[in-house]
N, C-alpha and C positions, 0 to 999 in steps of 0.2 A: 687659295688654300682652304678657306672655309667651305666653300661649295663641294671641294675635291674630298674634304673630309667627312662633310655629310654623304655623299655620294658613296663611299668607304664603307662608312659606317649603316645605311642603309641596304648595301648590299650584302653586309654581312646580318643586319637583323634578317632580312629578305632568305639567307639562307639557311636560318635556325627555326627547327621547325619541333616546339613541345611537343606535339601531340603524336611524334614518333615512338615515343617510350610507351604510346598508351594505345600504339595499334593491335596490340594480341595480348591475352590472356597471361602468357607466358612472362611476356616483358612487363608485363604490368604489376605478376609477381616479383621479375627480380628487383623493382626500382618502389617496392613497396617500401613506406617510413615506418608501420605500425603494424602490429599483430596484435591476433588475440588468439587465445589458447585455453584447454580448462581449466589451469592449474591459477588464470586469473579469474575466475568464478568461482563465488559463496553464495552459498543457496538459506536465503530465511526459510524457517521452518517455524510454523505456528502450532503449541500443543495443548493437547485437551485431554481431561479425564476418562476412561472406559479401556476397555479392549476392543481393538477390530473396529474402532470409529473413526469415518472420516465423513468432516462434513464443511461441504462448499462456500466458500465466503463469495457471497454474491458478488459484491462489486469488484469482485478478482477472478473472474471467468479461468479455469483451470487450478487457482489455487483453492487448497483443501486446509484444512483443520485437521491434523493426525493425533488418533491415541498414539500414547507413547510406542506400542509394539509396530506401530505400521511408521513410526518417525524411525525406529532403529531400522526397519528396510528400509526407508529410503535414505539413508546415511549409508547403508549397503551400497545401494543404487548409485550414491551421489561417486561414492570413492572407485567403485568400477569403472563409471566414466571417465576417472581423473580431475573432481572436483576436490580440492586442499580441504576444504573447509565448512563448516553449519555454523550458520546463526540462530541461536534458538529465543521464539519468543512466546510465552505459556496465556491461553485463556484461563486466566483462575476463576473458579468458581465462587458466585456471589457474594454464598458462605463463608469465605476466607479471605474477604477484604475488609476493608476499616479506615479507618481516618487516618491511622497511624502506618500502616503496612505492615505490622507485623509478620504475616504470613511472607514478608520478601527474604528473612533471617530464618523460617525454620526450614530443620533442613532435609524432611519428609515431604514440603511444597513438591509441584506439581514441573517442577523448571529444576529441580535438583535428583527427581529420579527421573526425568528424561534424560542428562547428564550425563549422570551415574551409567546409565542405560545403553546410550549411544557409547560411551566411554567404554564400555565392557562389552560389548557387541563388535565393534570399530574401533581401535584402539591408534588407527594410523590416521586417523580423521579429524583435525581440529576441530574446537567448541569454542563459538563464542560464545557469552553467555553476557546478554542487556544487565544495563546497571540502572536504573531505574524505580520510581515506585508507580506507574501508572497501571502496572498491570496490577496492582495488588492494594491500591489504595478505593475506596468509595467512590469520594470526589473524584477519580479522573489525572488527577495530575502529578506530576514528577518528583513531589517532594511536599512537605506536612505542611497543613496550615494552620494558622491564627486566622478567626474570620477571609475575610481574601486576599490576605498577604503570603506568598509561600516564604516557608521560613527557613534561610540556608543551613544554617551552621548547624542545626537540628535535623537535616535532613542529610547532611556529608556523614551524621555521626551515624546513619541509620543505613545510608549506602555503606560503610567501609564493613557491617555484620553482615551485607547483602550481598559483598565481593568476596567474603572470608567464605562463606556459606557456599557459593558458587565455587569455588577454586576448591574447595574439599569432595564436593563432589565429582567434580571432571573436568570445570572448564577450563582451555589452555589458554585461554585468552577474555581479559574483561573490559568492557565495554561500555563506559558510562556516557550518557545519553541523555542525561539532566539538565544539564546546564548550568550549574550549582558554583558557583565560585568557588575555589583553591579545593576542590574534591579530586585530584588529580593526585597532591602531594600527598591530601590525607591519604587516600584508598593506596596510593604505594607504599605511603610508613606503616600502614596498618598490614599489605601482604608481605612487607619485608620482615615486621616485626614476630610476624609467625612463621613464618622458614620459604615462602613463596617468592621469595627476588627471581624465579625466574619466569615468574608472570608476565606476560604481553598486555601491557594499556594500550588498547586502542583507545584514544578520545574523542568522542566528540563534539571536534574544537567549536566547529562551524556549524552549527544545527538551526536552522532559519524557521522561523512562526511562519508554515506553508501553511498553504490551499491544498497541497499537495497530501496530505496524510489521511485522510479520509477514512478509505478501504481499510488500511493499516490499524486506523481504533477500534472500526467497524470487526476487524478480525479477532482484537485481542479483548472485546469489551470493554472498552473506556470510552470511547466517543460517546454512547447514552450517556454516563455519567459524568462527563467533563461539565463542570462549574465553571463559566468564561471561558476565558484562551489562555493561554502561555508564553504572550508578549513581553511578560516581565521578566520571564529569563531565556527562551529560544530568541535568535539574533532578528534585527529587525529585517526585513528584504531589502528595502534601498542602500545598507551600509555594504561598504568590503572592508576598510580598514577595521572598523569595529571586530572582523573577523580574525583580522591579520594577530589586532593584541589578545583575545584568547586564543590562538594557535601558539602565540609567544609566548604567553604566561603558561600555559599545558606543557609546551617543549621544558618551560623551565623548571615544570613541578615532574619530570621523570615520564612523560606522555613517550615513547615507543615510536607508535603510530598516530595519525591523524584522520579522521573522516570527515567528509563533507557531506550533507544530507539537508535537501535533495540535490538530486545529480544535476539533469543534464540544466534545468533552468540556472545551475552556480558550477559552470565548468569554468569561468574565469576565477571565482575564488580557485578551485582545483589548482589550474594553472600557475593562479599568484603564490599559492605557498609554495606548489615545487621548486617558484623560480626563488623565491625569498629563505624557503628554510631549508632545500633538499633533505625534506625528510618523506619515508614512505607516503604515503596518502590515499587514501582510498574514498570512494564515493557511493553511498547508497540511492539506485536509481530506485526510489518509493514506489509506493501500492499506487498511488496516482499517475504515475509516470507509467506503470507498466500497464493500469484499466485505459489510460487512453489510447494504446498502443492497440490492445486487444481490443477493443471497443470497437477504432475504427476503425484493425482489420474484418469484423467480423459484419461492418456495414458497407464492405467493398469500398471504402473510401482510401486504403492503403493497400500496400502487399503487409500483410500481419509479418510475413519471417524476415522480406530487406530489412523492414522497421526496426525489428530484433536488432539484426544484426549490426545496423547505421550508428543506432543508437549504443549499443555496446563500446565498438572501436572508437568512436567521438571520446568514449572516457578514458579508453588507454594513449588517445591521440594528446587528449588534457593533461595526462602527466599522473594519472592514477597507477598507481602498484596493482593493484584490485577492483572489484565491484562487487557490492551486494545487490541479485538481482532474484527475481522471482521468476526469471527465465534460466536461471544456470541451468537446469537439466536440459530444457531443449538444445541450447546452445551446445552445450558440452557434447549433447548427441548429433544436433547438425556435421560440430568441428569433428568427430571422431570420424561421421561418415565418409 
């Protein structure tokens, strides 16, 4: 009986044959698990003082630095394609940084008329708008210091004028990025308490002390100025649970959304919180992730556009809602084609 059943069961593995579904194009389509579409691309946009200036961020071959008037065309551009949504993040000028951030609260800054701007130009075009003080502080980093301690609860009180400020000008959606313990609950009792409950937090539960971010400071002027790192509050690389309990503690303080950043080196975080909190999730694939893509398309060591696109579906394959990418326009114009 044993032999008879191996024999059985061997003749039926012998007659199943996978690689049927993956003989044509066609069929390959209908047994496809995952898509991707524009309406799952958000495009960062980095912005700069002047009219009519754009200027190339080196270590990001294709990405530019837009005055505000050429950031509201490509918010044009971005929603003709069928991209949802901009992420915007401002190079502020020298002159307008400080220890303290001040310039992150006033609300003529350089990230509150491109807002305003894109908001009144595109009105069908989500803004997210970083919550943060690296773009606006001296030192470089995310939140005020006392000699080299960042100091939290003085820096929650400084992002919830930074989110108020933001959401008056246009943005639909706010984005804190700090890292900052229990700044999740303040920054929502501080939009609830002024009439904005119907504010979108994305959080940034999971933000890991990369290698990855490079280009990214390089674009917005902070890497010159960063004093050390930001080990003390971005997540360390070797933990995941460590991530699991701020994704739990963010869900618990009113977080919306969740981001993970960077992407594709932490698609198993992605993954873990879909399976643990089915909540939306999204993943910014960084300035580093997208210069080595271009880099080594452009040394013939890749196809530049499979990469694009391998790279993209892996996030929606992970369990991502979205992606923040610095290829949404090509993609969105590939997918249209």
């Amino acid at each position: 009986m044993t032999n008879k059943f191996a024999r059985a069961n061997m003749d039926f593995l012998n007659g199943r044959r996978l690689r049927r579904s993956r003989q044509f194009g066609w069929s390959r389509d209908l047994v496809r698990e995952n898509t991707i579409q524009p309406s799952d691309l958000i495009w960062p946009l980095f912005v700069i003082e002047g009219t009519n200036e754009r200027d190339p961020v080196k270590s990001m071959p294709g990405v530019d630095r837009l005055s505000i008037d050429l950031a509201v065309e490509a918010a044009k551009e971005a929603h003709g394609l069928g991209i949802p949504a901009l992420a915007l993040f401002p190079n502020t000028p020298a002159d307008c940084r400080s220890d303290m951030g001040e310039e992150s609260f006033n609300p003529d800054n350089l990230m509150c008329r491109a807002l305003s701007a894109i908001k009144s130009a595109v009105p069908e075009i989500g803004l997210i708008a970083d919550v943060a003080l690296d773009p606006y502080t001296s030192h470089g980093h995310d939140g005020l210091m006392d000699g080299e301690q960042i100091l939290n609860d003085e820096t929650v009180d400084v992002l919830i004028k930074q989110s108020l400020n933001q959401v008056r000008a246009g943005a639909d959606i706010i984005a804190p990025s700090d890292m900052m313990d229990g700044r999740i609950g303040a920054i929502r009792e501080g939009l609830d308490a002024e009439g904005f409950q119907n504010t979108i937090l994305l959080s940034y539960s999971a933000k890991y002390a990369s290698a990855f971010y490079g280009p990214f400071r390089d674009a917005v002027g902070s890497g010159s100025r960063l004093k050390g790192d930001k080990k003390t509050y971005q997540l360390e690389p070797y933990n995941r649970e460590e991530a699991m309990r701020e994704v739990e503690q963010d869900i618990l303080e009113a977080a919306d959304w969740i981001m993970v950043k960077p992407g594709m080196p932490y698609l198993d975080i992605v993954r873990e919180i879909k399976t643990r909190f089915e909540v939306p999730v999204f993943a910014y694939q960084v300035s580093g992730e997208y210069a080595q893509i271009v880099f080594a398309g452009q040394a013939g060591a890749i196809d530049q556009q499979a990469a694009m696109v391998e790279s993209l579906v892996a996030f929606k394959r992970a369990g991502c809602s979205g992606v923040l990418t610095y290829f949404a326009k090509e993609m969105a114009q590939l997918l249209n084609d």
